[in-house]
C-alpha positions as CSV (number, residue, x, y, z in Angstrom):
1,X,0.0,0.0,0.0
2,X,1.4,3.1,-0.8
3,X,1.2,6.7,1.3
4,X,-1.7,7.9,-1.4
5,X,-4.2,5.1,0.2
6,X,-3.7,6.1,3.4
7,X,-5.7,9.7,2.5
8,X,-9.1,9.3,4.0
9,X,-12.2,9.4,2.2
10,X,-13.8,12.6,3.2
11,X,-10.4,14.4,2.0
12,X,-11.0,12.9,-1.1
13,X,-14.9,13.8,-1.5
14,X,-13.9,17.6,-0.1
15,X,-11.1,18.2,-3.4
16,X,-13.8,16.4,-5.6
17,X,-16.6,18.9,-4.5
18,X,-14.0,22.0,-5.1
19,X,-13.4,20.7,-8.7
20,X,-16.9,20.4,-9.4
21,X,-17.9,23.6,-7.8
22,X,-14.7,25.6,-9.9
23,X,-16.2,24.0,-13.2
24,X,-19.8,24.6,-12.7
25,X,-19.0,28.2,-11.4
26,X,-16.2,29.1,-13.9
27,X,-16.1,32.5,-15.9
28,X,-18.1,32.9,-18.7
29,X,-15.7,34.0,-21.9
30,X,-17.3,36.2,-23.8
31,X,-15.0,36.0,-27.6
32,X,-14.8,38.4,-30.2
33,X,-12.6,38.9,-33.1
34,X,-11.9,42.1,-34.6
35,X,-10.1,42.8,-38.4
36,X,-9.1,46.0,-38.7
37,X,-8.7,47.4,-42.1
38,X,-8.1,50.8,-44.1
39,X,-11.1,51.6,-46.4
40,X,-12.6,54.6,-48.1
41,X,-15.6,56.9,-47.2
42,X,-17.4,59.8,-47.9
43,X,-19.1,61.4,-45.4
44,X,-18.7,65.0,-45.9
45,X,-18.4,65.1,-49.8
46,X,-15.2,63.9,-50.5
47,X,-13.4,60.8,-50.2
48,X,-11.0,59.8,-48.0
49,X,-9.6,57.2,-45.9
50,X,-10.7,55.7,-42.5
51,X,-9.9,52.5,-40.6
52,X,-13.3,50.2,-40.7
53,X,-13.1,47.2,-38.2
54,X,-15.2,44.5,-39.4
55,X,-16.2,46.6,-41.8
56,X,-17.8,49.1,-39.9
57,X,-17.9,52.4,-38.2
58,X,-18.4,53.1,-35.6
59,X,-16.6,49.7,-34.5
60,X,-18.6,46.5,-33.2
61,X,-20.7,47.2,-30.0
62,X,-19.1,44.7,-27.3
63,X,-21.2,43.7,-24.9
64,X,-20.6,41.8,-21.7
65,X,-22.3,40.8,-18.2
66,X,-20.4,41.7,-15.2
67,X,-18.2,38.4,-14.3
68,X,-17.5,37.4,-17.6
69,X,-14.2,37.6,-19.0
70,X,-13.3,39.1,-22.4
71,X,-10.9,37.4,-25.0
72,X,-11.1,39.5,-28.0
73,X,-9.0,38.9,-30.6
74,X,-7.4,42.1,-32.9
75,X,-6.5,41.1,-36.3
76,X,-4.3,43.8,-38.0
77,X,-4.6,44.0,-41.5
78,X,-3.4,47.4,-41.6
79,X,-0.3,48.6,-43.6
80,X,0.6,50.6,-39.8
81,X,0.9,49.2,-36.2
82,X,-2.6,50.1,-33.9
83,X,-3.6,48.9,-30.7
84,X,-6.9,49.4,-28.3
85,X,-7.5,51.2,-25.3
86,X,-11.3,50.3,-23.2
87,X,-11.7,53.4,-22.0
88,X,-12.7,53.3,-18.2
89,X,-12.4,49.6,-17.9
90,X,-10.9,48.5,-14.9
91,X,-8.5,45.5,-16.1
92,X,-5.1,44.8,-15.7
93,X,-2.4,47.1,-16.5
94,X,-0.9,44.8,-18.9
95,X,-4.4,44.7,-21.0
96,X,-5.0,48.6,-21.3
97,X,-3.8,48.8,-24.6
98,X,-1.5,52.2,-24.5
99,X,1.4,51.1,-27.2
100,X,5.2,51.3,-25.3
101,X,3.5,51.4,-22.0
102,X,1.5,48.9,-21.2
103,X,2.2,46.8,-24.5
104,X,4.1,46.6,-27.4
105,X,1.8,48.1,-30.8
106,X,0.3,45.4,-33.0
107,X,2.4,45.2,-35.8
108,X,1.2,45.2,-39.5
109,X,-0.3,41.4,-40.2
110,X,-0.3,40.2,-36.9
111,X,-2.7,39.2,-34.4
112,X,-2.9,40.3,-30.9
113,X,-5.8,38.7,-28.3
114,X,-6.7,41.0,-24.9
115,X,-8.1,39.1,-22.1
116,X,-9.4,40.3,-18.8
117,X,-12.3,39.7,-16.3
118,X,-15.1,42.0,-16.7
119,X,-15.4,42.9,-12.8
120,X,-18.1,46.3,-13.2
121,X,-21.0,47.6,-14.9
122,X,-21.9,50.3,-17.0
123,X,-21.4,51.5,-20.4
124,X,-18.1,53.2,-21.8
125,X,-16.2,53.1,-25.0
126,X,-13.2,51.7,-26.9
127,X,-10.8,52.8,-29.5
128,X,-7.5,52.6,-30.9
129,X,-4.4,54.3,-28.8
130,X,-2.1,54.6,-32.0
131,X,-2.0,58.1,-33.8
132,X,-5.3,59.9,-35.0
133,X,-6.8,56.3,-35.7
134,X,-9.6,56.9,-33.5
135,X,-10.2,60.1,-35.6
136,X,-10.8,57.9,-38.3
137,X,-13.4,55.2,-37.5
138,X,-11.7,53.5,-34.6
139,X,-14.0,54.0,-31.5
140,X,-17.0,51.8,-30.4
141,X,-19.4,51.1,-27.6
142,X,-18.4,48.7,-24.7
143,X,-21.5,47.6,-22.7
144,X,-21.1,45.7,-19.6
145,X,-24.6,44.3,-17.8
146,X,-25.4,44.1,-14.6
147,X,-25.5,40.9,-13.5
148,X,-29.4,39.4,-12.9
149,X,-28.0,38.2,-9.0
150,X,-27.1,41.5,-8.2
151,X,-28.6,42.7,-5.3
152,X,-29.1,46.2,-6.9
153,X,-30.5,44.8,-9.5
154,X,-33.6,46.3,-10.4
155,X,-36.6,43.8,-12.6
156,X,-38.2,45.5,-15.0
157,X,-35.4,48.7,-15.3
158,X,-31.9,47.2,-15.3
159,X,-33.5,44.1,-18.0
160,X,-34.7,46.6,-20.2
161,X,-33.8,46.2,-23.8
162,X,-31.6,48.9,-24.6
163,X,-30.1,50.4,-28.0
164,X,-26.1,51.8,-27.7
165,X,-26.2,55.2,-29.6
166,X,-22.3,56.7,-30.3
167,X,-21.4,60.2,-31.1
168,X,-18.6,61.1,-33.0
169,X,-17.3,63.9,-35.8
170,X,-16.1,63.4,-38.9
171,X,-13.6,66.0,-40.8
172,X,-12.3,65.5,-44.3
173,X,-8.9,67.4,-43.1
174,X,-6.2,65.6,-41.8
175,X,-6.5,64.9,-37.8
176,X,-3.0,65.2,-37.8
177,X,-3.1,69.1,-38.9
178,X,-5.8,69.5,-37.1
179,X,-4.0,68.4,-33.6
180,X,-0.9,70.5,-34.9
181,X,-3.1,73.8,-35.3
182,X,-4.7,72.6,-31.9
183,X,-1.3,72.5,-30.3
184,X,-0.1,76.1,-31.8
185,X,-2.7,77.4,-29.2
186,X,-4.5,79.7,-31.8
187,X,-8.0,79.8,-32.7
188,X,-7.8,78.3,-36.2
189,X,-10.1,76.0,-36.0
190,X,-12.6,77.6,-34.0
191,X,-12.3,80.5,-36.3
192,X,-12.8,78.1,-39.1
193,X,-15.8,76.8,-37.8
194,X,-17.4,80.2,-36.7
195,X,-17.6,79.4,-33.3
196,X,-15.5,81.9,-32.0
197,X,-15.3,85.7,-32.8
198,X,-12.6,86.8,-34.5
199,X,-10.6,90.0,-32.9
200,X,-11.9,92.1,-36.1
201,X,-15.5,91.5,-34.6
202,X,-14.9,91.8,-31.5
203,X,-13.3,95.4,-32.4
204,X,-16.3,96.7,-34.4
205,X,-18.8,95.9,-31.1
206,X,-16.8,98.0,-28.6
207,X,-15.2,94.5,-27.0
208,X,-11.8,95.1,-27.1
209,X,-11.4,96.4,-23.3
Protein backbone atom coordinates (compact mmCIF):
# COMPACT_ATOMS: atom_id res chain seq x y z
CA UNK A 1 0.00 0.00 0.00
CA UNK A 2 1.41 3.13 -0.80
CA UNK A 3 1.21 6.71 1.35
CA UNK A 4 -1.70 7.92 -1.41
CA UNK A 5 -4.17 5.06 0.17
CA UNK A 6 -3.71 6.09 3.35
CA UNK A 7 -5.66 9.65 2.46
CA UNK A 8 -9.08 9.28 4.03
CA UNK A 9 -12.20 9.44 2.16
CA UNK A 10 -13.78 12.60 3.23
CA UNK A 11 -10.43 14.43 2.01
CA UNK A 12 -11.01 12.94 -1.12
CA UNK A 13 -14.90 13.79 -1.48
CA UNK A 14 -13.89 17.56 -0.12
CA UNK A 15 -11.15 18.20 -3.37
CA UNK A 16 -13.85 16.40 -5.60
CA UNK A 17 -16.60 18.93 -4.54
CA UNK A 18 -13.95 22.02 -5.09
CA UNK A 19 -13.39 20.72 -8.68
CA UNK A 20 -16.94 20.37 -9.39
CA UNK A 21 -17.91 23.61 -7.79
CA UNK A 22 -14.70 25.56 -9.86
CA UNK A 23 -16.24 23.99 -13.24
CA UNK A 24 -19.78 24.60 -12.73
CA UNK A 25 -19.04 28.19 -11.44
CA UNK A 26 -16.19 29.13 -13.95
CA UNK A 27 -16.09 32.47 -15.93
CA UNK A 28 -18.06 32.86 -18.74
CA UNK A 29 -15.69 34.02 -21.86
CA UNK A 30 -17.31 36.18 -23.78
CA UNK A 31 -14.97 36.04 -27.64
CA UNK A 32 -14.75 38.43 -30.24
CA UNK A 33 -12.65 38.88 -33.13
CA UNK A 34 -11.90 42.09 -34.63
CA UNK A 35 -10.11 42.82 -38.37
CA UNK A 36 -9.14 45.98 -38.75
CA UNK A 37 -8.71 47.44 -42.14
CA UNK A 38 -8.09 50.79 -44.11
CA UNK A 39 -11.06 51.59 -46.41
CA UNK A 40 -12.65 54.63 -48.06
CA UNK A 41 -15.62 56.89 -47.24
CA UNK A 42 -17.43 59.82 -47.89
CA UNK A 43 -19.09 61.44 -45.39
CA UNK A 44 -18.74 64.98 -45.89
CA UNK A 45 -18.39 65.08 -49.83
CA UNK A 46 -15.16 63.94 -50.49
CA UNK A 47 -13.40 60.78 -50.19
CA UNK A 48 -10.97 59.80 -47.97
CA UNK A 49 -9.62 57.18 -45.89
CA UNK A 50 -10.68 55.74 -42.54
CA UNK A 51 -9.87 52.54 -40.59
CA UNK A 52 -13.26 50.21 -40.68
CA UNK A 53 -13.09 47.16 -38.18
CA UNK A 54 -15.24 44.54 -39.40
CA UNK A 55 -16.18 46.57 -41.77
CA UNK A 56 -17.80 49.10 -39.89
CA UNK A 57 -17.87 52.42 -38.24
CA UNK A 58 -18.42 53.13 -35.58
CA UNK A 59 -16.56 49.68 -34.48
CA UNK A 60 -18.58 46.55 -33.16
CA UNK A 61 -20.69 47.20 -30.00
CA UNK A 62 -19.09 44.75 -27.26
CA UNK A 63 -21.17 43.71 -24.90
CA UNK A 64 -20.60 41.85 -21.70
CA UNK A 65 -22.32 40.78 -18.20
CA UNK A 66 -20.35 41.72 -15.17
CA UNK A 67 -18.15 38.37 -14.26
CA UNK A 68 -17.49 37.40 -17.60
CA UNK A 69 -14.15 37.59 -18.97
CA UNK A 70 -13.28 39.13 -22.38
CA UNK A 71 -10.94 37.40 -25.01
CA UNK A 72 -11.10 39.52 -27.97
CA UNK A 73 -9.01 38.88 -30.64
CA UNK A 74 -7.42 42.12 -32.87
CA UNK A 75 -6.54 41.10 -36.27
CA UNK A 76 -4.33 43.82 -38.01
CA UNK A 77 -4.57 44.00 -41.45
CA UNK A 78 -3.37 47.41 -41.59
CA UNK A 79 -0.30 48.60 -43.55
CA UNK A 80 0.64 50.60 -39.82
CA UNK A 81 0.88 49.24 -36.20
CA UNK A 82 -2.63 50.11 -33.91
CA UNK A 83 -3.62 48.90 -30.69
CA UNK A 84 -6.91 49.42 -28.27
CA UNK A 85 -7.47 51.19 -25.27
CA UNK A 86 -11.30 50.31 -23.24
CA UNK A 87 -11.66 53.35 -22.03
CA UNK A 88 -12.68 53.33 -18.17
CA UNK A 89 -12.42 49.61 -17.91
CA UNK A 90 -10.85 48.48 -14.92
CA UNK A 91 -8.45 45.47 -16.06
CA UNK A 92 -5.14 44.83 -15.71
CA UNK A 93 -2.42 47.10 -16.53
CA UNK A 94 -0.92 44.81 -18.95
CA UNK A 95 -4.44 44.75 -21.01
CA UNK A 96 -4.96 48.57 -21.33
CA UNK A 97 -3.81 48.82 -24.62
CA UNK A 98 -1.52 52.24 -24.52
CA UNK A 99 1.39 51.11 -27.23
CA UNK A 100 5.24 51.30 -25.29
CA UNK A 101 3.55 51.43 -21.98
CA UNK A 102 1.53 48.94 -21.22
CA UNK A 103 2.21 46.79 -24.54
CA UNK A 104 4.06 46.57 -27.42
CA UNK A 105 1.82 48.11 -30.79
CA UNK A 106 0.27 45.36 -32.95
CA UNK A 107 2.42 45.21 -35.80
CA UNK A 108 1.23 45.23 -39.50
CA UNK A 109 -0.35 41.38 -40.24
CA UNK A 110 -0.28 40.24 -36.90
CA UNK A 111 -2.74 39.19 -34.39
CA UNK A 112 -2.94 40.26 -30.89
CA UNK A 113 -5.80 38.67 -28.29
CA UNK A 114 -6.68 41.00 -24.94
CA UNK A 115 -8.14 39.06 -22.08
CA UNK A 116 -9.41 40.34 -18.84
CA UNK A 117 -12.34 39.72 -16.32
CA UNK A 118 -15.14 42.03 -16.67
CA UNK A 119 -15.41 42.93 -12.82
CA UNK A 120 -18.06 46.26 -13.19
CA UNK A 121 -20.96 47.56 -14.87
CA UNK A 122 -21.91 50.30 -16.98
CA UNK A 123 -21.35 51.52 -20.35
CA UNK A 124 -18.08 53.15 -21.79
CA UNK A 125 -16.24 53.08 -25.04
CA UNK A 126 -13.17 51.75 -26.90
CA UNK A 127 -10.79 52.78 -29.49
CA UNK A 128 -7.48 52.64 -30.86
CA UNK A 129 -4.39 54.33 -28.75
CA UNK A 130 -2.09 54.59 -32.04
CA UNK A 131 -1.96 58.13 -33.80
CA UNK A 132 -5.28 59.91 -35.02
CA UNK A 133 -6.80 56.29 -35.66
CA UNK A 134 -9.60 56.92 -33.49
CA UNK A 135 -10.25 60.07 -35.63
CA UNK A 136 -10.77 57.89 -38.27
CA UNK A 137 -13.37 55.25 -37.45
CA UNK A 138 -11.71 53.52 -34.58
CA UNK A 139 -13.98 54.02 -31.52
CA UNK A 140 -16.98 51.77 -30.38
CA UNK A 141 -19.38 51.14 -27.65
CA UNK A 142 -18.41 48.69 -24.71
CA UNK A 143 -21.51 47.59 -22.74
CA UNK A 144 -21.10 45.69 -19.63
CA UNK A 145 -24.57 44.29 -17.83
CA UNK A 146 -25.43 44.09 -14.62
CA UNK A 147 -25.47 40.87 -13.49
CA UNK A 148 -29.40 39.40 -12.89
CA UNK A 149 -28.01 38.21 -9.00
CA UNK A 150 -27.10 41.52 -8.17
CA UNK A 151 -28.62 42.75 -5.27
CA UNK A 152 -29.08 46.16 -6.87
CA UNK A 153 -30.50 44.78 -9.50
CA UNK A 154 -33.57 46.26 -10.37
CA UNK A 155 -36.60 43.79 -12.60
CA UNK A 156 -38.16 45.50 -14.99
CA UNK A 157 -35.43 48.66 -15.31
CA UNK A 158 -31.86 47.18 -15.30
CA UNK A 159 -33.46 44.15 -17.96
CA UNK A 160 -34.75 46.64 -20.23
CA UNK A 161 -33.79 46.19 -23.84
CA UNK A 162 -31.56 48.92 -24.60
CA UNK A 163 -30.13 50.35 -27.99
CA UNK A 164 -26.08 51.80 -27.67
CA UNK A 165 -26.23 55.23 -29.56
CA UNK A 166 -22.30 56.71 -30.33
CA UNK A 167 -21.40 60.25 -31.13
CA UNK A 168 -18.63 61.13 -33.03
CA UNK A 169 -17.27 63.89 -35.84
CA UNK A 170 -16.05 63.45 -38.88
CA UNK A 171 -13.63 65.96 -40.77
CA UNK A 172 -12.25 65.50 -44.26
CA UNK A 173 -8.94 67.36 -43.10
CA UNK A 174 -6.18 65.64 -41.78
CA UNK A 175 -6.51 64.88 -37.76
CA UNK A 176 -3.04 65.25 -37.77
CA UNK A 177 -3.10 69.05 -38.91
CA UNK A 178 -5.81 69.51 -37.10
CA UNK A 179 -4.02 68.38 -33.65
CA UNK A 180 -0.86 70.49 -34.87
CA UNK A 181 -3.08 73.78 -35.25
CA UNK A 182 -4.74 72.64 -31.94
CA UNK A 183 -1.32 72.45 -30.27
CA UNK A 184 -0.10 76.14 -31.77
CA UNK A 185 -2.72 77.44 -29.17
CA UNK A 186 -4.52 79.73 -31.85
CA UNK A 187 -7.99 79.79 -32.68
CA UNK A 188 -7.77 78.34 -36.20
CA UNK A 189 -10.14 75.96 -35.98
CA UNK A 190 -12.65 77.64 -34.03
CA UNK A 191 -12.28 80.51 -36.27
CA UNK A 192 -12.85 78.05 -39.13
CA UNK A 193 -15.80 76.76 -37.82
CA UNK A 194 -17.40 80.19 -36.70
CA UNK A 195 -17.63 79.44 -33.33
CA UNK A 196 -15.45 81.87 -32.02
CA UNK A 197 -15.28 85.73 -32.81
CA UNK A 198 -12.65 86.81 -34.52
CA UNK A 199 -10.57 89.98 -32.87
CA UNK A 200 -11.92 92.11 -36.07
CA UNK A 201 -15.47 91.48 -34.64
CA UNK A 202 -14.86 91.83 -31.46
CA UNK A 203 -13.25 95.44 -32.40
CA UNK A 204 -16.32 96.66 -34.44
CA UNK A 205 -18.75 95.89 -31.14
CA UNK A 206 -16.84 97.97 -28.65
CA UNK A 207 -15.18 94.54 -26.96
CA UNK A 208 -11.82 95.05 -27.11
CA UNK A 209 -11.43 96.39 -23.32
Amino acid sequence: MNRYNKIPIRILQTVLILLCTQTLFAQRVVHYELYVKDTLVNYAGKQKRAIAVNGQIPMPTLTFTEGDTAEIVVHNQLKESTSLHWHGVFLPNKEDGVPWLTQKPIAPGTTYTYRFPIIQHGTHWYHSHSGLQEQIGMYGSFIMKKRSDDKTFRKGIDDLPTVPIILSEWTNLNPDNINRMLHNANDWAAIKKGATQSYVEAIKEGKLG
